[in-house]
VOGUBA-336612 format. One line per field, with one value per atom (N, C-alpha, C, CB): x, y, z; atom name; residue number from 0; residue in three letters; chain. Coordinates in Angstrom, 1 decimal. Glycine has a CB too. Layout:
BEGIN
c1	(X, ...) .
c2	(Y, ...) .
c3	(Z, ...) .
atom	(CA, ...) .
seq	(NUM, ...) .
type	(ALA, ...) .
mol	(A, ...) .
***
This chain:
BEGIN
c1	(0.9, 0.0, 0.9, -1.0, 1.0, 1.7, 0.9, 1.8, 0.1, -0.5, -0.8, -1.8, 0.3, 0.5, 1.5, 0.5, 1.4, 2.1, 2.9, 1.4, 3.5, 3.7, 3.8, 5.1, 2.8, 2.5, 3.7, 0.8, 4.3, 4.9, 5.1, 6.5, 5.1, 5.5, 6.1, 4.1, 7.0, 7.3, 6.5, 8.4, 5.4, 4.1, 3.6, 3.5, 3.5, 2.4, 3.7, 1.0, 3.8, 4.8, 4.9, 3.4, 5.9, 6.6, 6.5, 7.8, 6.2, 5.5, 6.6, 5.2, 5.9, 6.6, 7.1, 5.8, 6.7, 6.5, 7.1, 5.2, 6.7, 7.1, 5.8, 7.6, 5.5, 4.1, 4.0, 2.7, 3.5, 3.5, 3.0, 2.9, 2.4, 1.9, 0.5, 2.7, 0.6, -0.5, -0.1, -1.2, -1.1, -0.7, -1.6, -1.1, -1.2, -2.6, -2.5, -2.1, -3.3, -3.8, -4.8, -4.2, -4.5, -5.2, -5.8, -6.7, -7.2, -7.8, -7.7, -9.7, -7.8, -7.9, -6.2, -8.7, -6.7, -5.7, -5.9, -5.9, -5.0, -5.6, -4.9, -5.3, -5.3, -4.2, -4.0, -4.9, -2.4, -2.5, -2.8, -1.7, -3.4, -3.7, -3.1, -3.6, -3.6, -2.6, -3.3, -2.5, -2.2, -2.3, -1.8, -0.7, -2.4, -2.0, -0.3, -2.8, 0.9, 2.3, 2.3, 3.5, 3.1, 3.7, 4.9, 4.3, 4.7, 5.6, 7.2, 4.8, 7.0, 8.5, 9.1, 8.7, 8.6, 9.1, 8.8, 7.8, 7.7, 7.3, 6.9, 8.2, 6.6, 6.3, 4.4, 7.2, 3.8, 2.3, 2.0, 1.9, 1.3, 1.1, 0.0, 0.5, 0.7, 0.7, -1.4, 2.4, -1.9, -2.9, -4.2, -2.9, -5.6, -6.9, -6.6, -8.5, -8.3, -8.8, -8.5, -10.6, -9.5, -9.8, -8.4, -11.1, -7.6, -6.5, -5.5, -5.7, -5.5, -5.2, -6.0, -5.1, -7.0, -8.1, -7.5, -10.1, -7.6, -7.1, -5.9, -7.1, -5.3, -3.6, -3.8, -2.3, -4.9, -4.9, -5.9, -5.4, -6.6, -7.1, -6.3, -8.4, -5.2, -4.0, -3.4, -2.5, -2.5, -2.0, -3.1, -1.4, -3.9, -4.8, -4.7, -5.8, -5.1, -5.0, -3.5, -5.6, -2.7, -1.5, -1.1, -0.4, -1.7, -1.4, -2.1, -1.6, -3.1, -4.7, -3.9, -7.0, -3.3, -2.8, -1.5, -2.5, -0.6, 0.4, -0.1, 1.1, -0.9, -1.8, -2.5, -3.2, -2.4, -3.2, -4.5, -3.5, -4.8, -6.3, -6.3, -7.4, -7.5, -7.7, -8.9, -8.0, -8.8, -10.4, -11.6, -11.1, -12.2, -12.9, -13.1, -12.9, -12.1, -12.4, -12.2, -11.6, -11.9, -12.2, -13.5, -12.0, -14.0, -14.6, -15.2, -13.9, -14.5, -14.5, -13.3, -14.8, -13.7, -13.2, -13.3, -13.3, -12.1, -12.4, -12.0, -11.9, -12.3, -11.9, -11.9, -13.2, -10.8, -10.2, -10.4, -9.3, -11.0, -10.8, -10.7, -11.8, -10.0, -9.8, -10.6, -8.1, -11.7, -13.0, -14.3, -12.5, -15.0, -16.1, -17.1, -17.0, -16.5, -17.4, -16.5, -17.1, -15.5, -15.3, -16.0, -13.9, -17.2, -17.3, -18.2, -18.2, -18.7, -19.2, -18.4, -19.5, -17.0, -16.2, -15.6, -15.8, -15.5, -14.6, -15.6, -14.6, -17.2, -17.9, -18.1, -19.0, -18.1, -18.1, -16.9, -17.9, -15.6, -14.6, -14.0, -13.7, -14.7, -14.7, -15.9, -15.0, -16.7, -17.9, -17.2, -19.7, -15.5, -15.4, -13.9, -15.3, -13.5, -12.8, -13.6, -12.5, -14.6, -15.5, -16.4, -16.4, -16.8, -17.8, -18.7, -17.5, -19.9, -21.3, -20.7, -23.1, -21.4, -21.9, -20.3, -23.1, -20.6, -19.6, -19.5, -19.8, -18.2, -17.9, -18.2, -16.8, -18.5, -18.8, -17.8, -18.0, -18.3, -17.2, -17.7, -16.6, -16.8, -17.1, -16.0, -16.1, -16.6, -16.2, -16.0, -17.1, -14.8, -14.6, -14.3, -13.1, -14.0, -13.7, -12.5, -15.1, -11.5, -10.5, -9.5, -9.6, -8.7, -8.4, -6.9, -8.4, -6.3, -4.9, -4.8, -3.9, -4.0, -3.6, -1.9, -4.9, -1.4, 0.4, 0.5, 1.6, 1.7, 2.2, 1.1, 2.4, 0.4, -0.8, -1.8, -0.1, -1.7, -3.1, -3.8, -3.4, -4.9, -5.9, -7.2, -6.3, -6.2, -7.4, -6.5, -8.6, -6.8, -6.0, -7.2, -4.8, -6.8, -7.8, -6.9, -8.5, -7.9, -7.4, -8.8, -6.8, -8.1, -9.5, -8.9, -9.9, -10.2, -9.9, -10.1, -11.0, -9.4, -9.9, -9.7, -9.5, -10.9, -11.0, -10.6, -11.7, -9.8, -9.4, -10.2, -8.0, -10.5, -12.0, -10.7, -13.9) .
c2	(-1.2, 0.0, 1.2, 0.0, 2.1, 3.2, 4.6, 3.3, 4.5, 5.7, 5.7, 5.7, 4.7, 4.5, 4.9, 3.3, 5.8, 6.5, 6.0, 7.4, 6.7, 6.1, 7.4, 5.1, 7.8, 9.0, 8.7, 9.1, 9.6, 9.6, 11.1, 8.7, 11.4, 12.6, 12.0, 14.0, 13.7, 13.5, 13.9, 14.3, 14.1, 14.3, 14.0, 14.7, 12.3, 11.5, 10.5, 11.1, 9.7, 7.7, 7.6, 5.6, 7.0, 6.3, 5.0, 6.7, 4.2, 2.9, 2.0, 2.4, 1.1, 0.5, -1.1, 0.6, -1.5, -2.5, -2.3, -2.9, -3.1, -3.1, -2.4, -4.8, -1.5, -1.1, 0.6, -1.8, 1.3, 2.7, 3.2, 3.2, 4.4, 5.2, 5.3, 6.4, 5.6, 5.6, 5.3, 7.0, 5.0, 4.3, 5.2, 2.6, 6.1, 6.8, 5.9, 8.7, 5.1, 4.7, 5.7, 3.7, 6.3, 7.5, 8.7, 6.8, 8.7, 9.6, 8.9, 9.8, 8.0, 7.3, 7.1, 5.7, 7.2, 7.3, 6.2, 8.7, 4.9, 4.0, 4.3, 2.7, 4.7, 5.4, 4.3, 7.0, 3.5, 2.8, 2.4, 2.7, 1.7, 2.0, 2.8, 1.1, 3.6, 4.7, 4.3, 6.4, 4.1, 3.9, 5.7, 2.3, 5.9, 6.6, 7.0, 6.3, 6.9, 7.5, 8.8, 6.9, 9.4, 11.0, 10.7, 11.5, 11.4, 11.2, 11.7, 12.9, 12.6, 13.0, 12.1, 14.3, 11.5, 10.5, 8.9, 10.8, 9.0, 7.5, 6.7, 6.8, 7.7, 6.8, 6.9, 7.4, 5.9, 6.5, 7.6, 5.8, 8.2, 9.4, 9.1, 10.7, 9.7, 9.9, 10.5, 11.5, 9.8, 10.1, 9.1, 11.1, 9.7, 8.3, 8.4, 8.2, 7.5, 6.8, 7.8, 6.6, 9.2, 10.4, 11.3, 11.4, 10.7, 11.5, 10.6, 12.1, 9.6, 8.7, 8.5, 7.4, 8.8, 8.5, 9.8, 8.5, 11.3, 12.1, 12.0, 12.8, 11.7, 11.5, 10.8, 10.5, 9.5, 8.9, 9.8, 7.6, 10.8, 11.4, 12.4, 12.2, 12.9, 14.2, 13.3, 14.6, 12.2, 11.3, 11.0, 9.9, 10.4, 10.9, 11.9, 11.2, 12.9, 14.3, 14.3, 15.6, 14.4, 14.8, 14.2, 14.3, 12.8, 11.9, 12.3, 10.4, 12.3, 12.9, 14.6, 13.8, 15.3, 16.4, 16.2, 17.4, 15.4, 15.1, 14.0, 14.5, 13.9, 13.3, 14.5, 11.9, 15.6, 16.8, 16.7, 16.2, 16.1, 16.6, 16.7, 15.3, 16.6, 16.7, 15.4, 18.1, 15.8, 14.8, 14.4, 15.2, 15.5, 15.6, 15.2, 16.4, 14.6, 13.8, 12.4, 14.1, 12.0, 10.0, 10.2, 9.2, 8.9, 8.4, 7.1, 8.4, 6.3, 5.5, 5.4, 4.4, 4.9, 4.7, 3.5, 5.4, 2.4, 1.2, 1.3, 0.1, 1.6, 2.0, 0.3, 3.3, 0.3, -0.8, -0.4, -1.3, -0.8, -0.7, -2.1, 0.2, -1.8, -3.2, -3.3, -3.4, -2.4, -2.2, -1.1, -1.4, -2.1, -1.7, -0.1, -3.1, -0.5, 0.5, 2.0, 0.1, 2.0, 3.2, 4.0, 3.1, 3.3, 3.2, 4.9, 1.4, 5.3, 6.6, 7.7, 6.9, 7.6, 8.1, 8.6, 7.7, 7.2, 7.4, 8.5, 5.3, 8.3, 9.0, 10.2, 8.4, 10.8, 12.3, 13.1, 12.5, 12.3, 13.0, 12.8, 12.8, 11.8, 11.7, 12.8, 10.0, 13.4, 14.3, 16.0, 14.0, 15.6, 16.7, 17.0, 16.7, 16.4, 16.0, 16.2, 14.4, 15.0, 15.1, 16.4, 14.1, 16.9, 17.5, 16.9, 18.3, 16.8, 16.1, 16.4, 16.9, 15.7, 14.4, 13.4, 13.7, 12.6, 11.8, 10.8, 11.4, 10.2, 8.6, 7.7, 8.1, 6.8, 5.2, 4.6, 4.3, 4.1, 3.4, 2.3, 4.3, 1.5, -0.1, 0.2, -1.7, -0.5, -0.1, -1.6, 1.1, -2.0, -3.9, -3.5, -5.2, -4.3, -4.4, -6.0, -4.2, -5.5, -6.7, -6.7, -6.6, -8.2, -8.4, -7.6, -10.1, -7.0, -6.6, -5.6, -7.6, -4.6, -3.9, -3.6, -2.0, -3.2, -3.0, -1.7, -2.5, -2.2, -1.3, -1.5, 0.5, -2.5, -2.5, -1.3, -2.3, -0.4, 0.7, 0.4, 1.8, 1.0, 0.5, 1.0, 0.7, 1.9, 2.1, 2.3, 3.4, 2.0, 2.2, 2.1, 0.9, 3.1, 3.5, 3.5, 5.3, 3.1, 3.1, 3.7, 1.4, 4.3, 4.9, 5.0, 6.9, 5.5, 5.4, 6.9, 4.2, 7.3, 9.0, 9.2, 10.3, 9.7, 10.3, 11.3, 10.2, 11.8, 13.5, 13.5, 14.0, 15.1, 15.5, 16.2, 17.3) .
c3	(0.0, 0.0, 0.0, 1.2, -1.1, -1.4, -0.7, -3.0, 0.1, 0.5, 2.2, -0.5, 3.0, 4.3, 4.9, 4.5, 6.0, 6.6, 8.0, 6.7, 8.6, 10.1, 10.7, 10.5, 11.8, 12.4, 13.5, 13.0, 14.0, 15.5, 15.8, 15.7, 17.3, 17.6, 19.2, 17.4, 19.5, 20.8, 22.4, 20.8, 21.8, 22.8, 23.1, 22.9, 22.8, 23.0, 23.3, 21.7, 24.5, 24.8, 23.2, 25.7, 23.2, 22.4, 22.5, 22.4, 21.5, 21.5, 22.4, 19.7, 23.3, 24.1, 23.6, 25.4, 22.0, 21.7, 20.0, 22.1, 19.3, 17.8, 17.0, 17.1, 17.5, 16.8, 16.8, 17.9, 16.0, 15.7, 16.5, 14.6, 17.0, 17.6, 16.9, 17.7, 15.3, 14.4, 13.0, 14.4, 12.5, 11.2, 10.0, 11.3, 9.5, 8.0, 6.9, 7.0, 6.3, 5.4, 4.6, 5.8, 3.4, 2.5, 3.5, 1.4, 3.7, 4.8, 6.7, 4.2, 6.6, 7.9, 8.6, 7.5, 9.8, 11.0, 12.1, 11.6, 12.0, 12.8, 14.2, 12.2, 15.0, 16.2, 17.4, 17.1, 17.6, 18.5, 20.2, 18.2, 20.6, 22.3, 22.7, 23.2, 23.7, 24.7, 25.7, 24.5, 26.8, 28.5, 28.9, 29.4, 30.2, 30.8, 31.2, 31.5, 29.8, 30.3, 30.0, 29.8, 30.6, 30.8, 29.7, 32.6, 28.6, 26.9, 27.6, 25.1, 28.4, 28.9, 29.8, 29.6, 30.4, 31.7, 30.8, 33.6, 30.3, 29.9, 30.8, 29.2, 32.3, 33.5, 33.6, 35.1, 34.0, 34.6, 35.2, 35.4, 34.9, 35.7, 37.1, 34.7, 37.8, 39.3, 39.4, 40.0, 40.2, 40.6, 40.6, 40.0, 40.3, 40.4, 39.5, 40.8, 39.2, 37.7, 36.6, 37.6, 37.1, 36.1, 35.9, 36.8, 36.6, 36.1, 35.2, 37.4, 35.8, 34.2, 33.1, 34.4, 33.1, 32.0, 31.2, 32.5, 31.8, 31.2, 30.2, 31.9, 30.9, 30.2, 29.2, 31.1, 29.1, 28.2, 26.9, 28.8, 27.5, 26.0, 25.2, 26.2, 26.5, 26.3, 25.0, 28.0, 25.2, 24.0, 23.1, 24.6, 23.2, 22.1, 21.0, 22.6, 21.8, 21.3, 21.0, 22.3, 21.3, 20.8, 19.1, 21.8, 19.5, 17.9, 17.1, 17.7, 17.8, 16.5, 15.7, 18.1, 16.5, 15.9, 14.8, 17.1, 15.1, 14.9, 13.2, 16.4, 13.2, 11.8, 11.4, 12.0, 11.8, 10.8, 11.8, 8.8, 12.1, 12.8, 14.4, 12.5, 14.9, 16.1, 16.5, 16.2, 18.4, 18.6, 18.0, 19.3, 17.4, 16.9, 15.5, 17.2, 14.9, 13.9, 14.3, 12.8, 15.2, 15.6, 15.3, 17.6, 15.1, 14.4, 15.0, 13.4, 15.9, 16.9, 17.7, 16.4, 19.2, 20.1, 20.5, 20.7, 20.6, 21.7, 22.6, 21.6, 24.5, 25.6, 26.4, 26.2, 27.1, 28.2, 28.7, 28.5, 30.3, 31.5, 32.4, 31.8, 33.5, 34.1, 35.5, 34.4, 35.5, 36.4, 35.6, 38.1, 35.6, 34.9, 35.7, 35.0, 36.8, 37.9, 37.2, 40.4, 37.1, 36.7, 34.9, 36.9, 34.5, 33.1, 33.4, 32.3, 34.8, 34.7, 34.4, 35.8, 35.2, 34.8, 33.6, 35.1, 33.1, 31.4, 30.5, 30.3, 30.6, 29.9, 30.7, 29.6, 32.3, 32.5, 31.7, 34.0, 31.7, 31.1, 29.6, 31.9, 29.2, 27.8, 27.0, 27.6, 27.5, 27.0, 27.3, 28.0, 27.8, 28.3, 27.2, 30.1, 26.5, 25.1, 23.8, 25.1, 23.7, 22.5, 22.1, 22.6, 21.5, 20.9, 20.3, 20.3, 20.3, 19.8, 18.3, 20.4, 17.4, 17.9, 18.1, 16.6, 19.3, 19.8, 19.0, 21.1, 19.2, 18.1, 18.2, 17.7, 17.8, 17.8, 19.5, 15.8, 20.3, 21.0, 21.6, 21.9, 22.0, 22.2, 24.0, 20.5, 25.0, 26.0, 27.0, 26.6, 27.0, 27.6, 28.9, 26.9, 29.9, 30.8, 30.6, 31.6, 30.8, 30.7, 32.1, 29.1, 32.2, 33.3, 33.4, 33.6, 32.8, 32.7, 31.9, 32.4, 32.0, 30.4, 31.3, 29.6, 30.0, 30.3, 31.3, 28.5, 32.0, 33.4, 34.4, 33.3, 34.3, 35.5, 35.4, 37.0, 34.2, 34.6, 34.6, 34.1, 34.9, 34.8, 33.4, 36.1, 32.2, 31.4, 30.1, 31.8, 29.0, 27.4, 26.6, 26.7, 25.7, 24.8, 23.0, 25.4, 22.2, 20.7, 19.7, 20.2, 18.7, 17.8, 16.1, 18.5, 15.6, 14.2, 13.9, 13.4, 13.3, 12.5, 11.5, 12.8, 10.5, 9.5, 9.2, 9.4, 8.4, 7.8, 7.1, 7.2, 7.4, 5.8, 4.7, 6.3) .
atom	(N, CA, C, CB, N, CA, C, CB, N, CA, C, CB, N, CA, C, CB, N, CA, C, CB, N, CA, C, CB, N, CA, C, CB, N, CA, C, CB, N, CA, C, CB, N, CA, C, CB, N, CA, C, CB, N, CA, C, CB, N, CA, C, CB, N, CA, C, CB, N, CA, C, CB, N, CA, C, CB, N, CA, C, CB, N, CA, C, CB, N, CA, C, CB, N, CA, C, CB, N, CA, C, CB, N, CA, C, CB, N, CA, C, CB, N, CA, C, CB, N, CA, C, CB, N, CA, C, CB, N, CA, C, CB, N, CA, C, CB, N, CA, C, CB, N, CA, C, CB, N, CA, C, CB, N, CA, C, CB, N, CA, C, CB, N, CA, C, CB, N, CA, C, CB, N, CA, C, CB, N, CA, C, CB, N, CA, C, CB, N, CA, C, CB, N, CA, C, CB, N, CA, C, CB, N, CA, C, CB, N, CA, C, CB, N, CA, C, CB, N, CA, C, CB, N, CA, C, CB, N, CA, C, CB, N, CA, C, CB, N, CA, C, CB, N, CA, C, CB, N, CA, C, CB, N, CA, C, CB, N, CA, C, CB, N, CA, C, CB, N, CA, C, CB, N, CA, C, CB, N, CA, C, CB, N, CA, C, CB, N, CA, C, CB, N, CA, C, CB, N, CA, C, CB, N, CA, C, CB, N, CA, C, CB, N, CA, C, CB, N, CA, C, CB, N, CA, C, CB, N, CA, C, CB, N, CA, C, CB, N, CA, C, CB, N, CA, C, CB, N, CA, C, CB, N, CA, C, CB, N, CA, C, CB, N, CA, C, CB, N, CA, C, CB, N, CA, C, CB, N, CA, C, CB, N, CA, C, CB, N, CA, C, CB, N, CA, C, CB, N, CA, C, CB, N, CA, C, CB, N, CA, C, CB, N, CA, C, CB, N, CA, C, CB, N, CA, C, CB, N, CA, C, CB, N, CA, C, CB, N, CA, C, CB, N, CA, C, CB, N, CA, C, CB, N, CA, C, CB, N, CA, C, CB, N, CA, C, CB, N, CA, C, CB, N, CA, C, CB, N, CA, C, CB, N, CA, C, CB, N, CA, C, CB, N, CA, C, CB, N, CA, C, CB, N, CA, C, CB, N, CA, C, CB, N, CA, C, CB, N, CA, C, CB, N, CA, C, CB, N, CA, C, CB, N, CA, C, CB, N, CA, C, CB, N, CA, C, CB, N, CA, C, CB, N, CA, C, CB, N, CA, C, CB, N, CA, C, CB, N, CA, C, CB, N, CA, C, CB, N, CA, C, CB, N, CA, C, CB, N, CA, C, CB, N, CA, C, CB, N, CA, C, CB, N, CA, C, CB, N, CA, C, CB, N, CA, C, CB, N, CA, C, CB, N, CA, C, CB, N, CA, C, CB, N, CA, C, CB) .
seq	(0, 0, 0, 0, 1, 1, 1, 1, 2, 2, 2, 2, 3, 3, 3, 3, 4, 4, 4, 4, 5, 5, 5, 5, 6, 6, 6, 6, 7, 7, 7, 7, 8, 8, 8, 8, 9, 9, 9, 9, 10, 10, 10, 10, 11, 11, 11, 11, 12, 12, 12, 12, 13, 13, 13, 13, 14, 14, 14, 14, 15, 15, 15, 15, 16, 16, 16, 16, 17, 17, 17, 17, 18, 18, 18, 18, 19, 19, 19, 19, 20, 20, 20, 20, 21, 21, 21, 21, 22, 22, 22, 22, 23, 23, 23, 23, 24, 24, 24, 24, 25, 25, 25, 25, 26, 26, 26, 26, 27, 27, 27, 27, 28, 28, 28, 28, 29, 29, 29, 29, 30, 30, 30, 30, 31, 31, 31, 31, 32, 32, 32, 32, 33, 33, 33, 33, 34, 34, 34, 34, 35, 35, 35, 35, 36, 36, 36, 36, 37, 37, 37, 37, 38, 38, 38, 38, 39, 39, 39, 39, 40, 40, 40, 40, 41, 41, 41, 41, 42, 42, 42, 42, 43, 43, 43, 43, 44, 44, 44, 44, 45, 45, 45, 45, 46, 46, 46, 46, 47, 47, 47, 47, 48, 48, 48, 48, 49, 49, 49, 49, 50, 50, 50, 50, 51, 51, 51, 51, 52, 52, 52, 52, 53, 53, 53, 53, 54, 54, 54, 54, 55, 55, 55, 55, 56, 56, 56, 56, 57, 57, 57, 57, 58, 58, 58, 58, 59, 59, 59, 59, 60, 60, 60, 60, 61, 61, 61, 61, 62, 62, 62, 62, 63, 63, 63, 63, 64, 64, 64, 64, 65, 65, 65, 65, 66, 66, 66, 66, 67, 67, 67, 67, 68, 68, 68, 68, 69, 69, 69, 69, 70, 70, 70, 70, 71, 71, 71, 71, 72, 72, 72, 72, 73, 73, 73, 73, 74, 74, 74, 74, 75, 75, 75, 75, 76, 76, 76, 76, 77, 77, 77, 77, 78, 78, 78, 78, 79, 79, 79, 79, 80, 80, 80, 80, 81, 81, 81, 81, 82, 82, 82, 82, 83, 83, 83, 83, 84, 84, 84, 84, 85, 85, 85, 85, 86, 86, 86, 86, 87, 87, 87, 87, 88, 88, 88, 88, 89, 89, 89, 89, 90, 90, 90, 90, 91, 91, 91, 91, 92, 92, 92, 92, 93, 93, 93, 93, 94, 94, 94, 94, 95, 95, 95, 95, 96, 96, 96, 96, 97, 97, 97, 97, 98, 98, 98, 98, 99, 99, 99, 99, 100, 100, 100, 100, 101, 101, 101, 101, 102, 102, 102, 102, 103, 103, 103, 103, 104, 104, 104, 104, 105, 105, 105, 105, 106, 106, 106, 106, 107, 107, 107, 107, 108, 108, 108, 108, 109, 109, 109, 109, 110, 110, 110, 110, 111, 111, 111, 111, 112, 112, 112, 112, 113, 113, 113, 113, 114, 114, 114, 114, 115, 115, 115, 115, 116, 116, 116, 116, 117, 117, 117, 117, 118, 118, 118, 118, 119, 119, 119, 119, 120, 120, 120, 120, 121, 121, 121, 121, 122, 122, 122, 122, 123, 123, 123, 123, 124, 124, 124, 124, 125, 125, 125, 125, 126, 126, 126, 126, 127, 127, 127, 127) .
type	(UNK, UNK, UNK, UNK, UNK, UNK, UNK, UNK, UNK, UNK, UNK, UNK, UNK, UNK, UNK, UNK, UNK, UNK, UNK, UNK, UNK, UNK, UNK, UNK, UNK, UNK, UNK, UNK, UNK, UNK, UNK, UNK, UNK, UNK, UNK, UNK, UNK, UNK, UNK, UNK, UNK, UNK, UNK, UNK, UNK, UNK, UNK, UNK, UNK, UNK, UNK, UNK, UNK, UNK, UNK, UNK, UNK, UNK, UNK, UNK, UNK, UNK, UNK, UNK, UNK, UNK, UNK, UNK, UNK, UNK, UNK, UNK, UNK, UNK, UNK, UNK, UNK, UNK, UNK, UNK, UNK, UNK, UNK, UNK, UNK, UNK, UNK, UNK, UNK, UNK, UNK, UNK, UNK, UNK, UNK, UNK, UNK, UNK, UNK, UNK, UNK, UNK, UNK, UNK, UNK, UNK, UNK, UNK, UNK, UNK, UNK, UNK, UNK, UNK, UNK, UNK, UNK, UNK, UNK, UNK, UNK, UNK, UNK, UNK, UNK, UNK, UNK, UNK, UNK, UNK, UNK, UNK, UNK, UNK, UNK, UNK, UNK, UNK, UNK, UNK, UNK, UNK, UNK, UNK, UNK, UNK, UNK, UNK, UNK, UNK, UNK, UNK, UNK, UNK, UNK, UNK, UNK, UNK, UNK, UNK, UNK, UNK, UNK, UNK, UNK, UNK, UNK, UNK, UNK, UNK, UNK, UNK, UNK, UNK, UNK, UNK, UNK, UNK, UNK, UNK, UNK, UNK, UNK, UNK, UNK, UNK, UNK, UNK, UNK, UNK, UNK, UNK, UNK, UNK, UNK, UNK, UNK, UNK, UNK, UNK, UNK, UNK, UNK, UNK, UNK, UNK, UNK, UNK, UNK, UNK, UNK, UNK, UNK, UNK, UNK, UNK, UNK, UNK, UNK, UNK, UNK, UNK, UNK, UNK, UNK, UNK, UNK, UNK, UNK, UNK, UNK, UNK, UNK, UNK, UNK, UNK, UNK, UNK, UNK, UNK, UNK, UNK, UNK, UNK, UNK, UNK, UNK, UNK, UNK, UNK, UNK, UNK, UNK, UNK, UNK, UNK, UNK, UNK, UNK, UNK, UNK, UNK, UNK, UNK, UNK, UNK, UNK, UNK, UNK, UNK, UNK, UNK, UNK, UNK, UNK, UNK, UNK, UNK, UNK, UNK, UNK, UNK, UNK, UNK, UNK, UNK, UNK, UNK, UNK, UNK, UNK, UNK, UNK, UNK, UNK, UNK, UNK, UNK, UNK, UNK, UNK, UNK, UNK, UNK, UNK, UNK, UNK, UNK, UNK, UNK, UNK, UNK, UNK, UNK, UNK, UNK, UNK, UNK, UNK, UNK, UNK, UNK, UNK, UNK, UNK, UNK, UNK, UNK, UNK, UNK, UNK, UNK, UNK, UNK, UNK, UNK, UNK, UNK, UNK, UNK, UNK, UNK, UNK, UNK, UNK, UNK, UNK, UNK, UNK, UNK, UNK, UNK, UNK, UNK, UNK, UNK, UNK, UNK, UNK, UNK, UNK, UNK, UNK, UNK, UNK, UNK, UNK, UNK, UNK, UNK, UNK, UNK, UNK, UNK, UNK, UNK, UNK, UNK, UNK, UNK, UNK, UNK, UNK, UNK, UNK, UNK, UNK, UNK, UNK, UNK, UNK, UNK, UNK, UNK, UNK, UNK, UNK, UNK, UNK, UNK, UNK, UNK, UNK, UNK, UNK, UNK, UNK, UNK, UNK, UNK, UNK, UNK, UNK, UNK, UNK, UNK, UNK, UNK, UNK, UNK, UNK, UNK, UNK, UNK, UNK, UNK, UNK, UNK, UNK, UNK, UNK, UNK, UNK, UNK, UNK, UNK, UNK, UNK, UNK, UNK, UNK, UNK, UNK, UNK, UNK, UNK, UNK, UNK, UNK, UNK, UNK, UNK, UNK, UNK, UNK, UNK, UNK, UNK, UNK, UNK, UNK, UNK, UNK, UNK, UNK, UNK, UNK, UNK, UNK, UNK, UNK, UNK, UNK, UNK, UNK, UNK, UNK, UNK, UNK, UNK, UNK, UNK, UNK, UNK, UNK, UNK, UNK, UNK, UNK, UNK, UNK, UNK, UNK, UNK, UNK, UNK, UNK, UNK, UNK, UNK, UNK, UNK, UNK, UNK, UNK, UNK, UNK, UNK, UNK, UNK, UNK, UNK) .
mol	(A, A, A, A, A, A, A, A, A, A, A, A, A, A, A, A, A, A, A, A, A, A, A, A, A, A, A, A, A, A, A, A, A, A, A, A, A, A, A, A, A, A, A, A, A, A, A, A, A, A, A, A, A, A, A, A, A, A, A, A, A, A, A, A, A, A, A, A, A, A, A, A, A, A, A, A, A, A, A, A, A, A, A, A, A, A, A, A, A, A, A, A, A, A, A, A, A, A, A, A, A, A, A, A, A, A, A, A, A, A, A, A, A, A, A, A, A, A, A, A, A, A, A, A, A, A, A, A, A, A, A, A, A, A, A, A, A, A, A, A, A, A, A, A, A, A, A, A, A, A, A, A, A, A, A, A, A, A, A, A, A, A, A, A, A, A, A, A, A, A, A, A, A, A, A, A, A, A, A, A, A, A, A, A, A, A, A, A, A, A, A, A, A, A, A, A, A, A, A, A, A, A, A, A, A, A, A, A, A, A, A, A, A, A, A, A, A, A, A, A, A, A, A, A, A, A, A, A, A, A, A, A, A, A, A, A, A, A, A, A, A, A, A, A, A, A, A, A, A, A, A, A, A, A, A, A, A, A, A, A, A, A, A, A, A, A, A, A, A, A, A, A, A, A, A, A, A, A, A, A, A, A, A, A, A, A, A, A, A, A, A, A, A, A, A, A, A, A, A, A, A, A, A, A, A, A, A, A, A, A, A, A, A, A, A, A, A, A, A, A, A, A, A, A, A, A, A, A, A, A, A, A, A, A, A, A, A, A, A, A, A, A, A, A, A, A, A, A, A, A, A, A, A, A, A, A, A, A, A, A, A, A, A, A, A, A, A, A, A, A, A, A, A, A, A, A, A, A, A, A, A, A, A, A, A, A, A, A, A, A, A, A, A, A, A, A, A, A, A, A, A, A, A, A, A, A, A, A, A, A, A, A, A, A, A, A, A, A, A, A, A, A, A, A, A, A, A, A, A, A, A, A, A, A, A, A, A, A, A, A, A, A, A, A, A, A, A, A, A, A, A, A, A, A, A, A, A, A, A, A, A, A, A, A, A, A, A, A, A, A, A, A, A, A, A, A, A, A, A, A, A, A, A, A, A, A, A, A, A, A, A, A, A, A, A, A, A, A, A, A, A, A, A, A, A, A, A, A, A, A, A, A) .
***
């Protein structure tokens, strides 16, 4: 495929594995999971749920820019969490990122994700 990119910037972790940050195929932006790290330290950031959840939309947003766009063009979201009870959460501060109309998202509850956090998120975005 002659029209596939490899997104990276220094503002969002640096992939902890053999895998991109984001990947553009023509208009679309396949953007890899992000856990709650601090891009300068690469350590978890310090605090609760909602302050990791944040971090995890800050990297978001950083990649999403770093592909030419922003939040607001995802398109879908798949959200991890490794306790369901926090799923109020994810959506008080996820409505506080998105602008209506919000994106498609699929929301698991799974037993582990890497460094022990407790939430990673991955999405798809369109460029107009």
């Amino acid at each position: 495929m002659t029209n596939k990119s490899v997104i990276q910037t220094d503002n969002a972790p640096q992939a902890i594995g053999p895998y991109a940050q984001a990947v553009k195929a023509g208009d679309t932006v396949y953007i890899s999971g992000q856990i709650p790290l601090d891009p300068a330290t690469m350590e978890v950031v310090a605090g609760d749920f909602a302050a990791k959840t944040r971090q995890v939309f800050e990297n978001l947003k950083a990649v999403c820019e770093a592909a030419g766009g922003g939040l607001k063009d995802i398109v879908k979201v798949n959200i991890y969490v490794t306790d369901l009870a926090n799923f109020a959460a994810v959506n008080e501060i996820m409505a506080t990122y998105f602008p209506e109309p919000y994106p498609a998202r699929a929301a698991v509850e799974v037993s582990a994700l890497p460094k022990g956090v407790p939430v990673e998120m991955e999405a798809v975005m369109v460029l107009s």
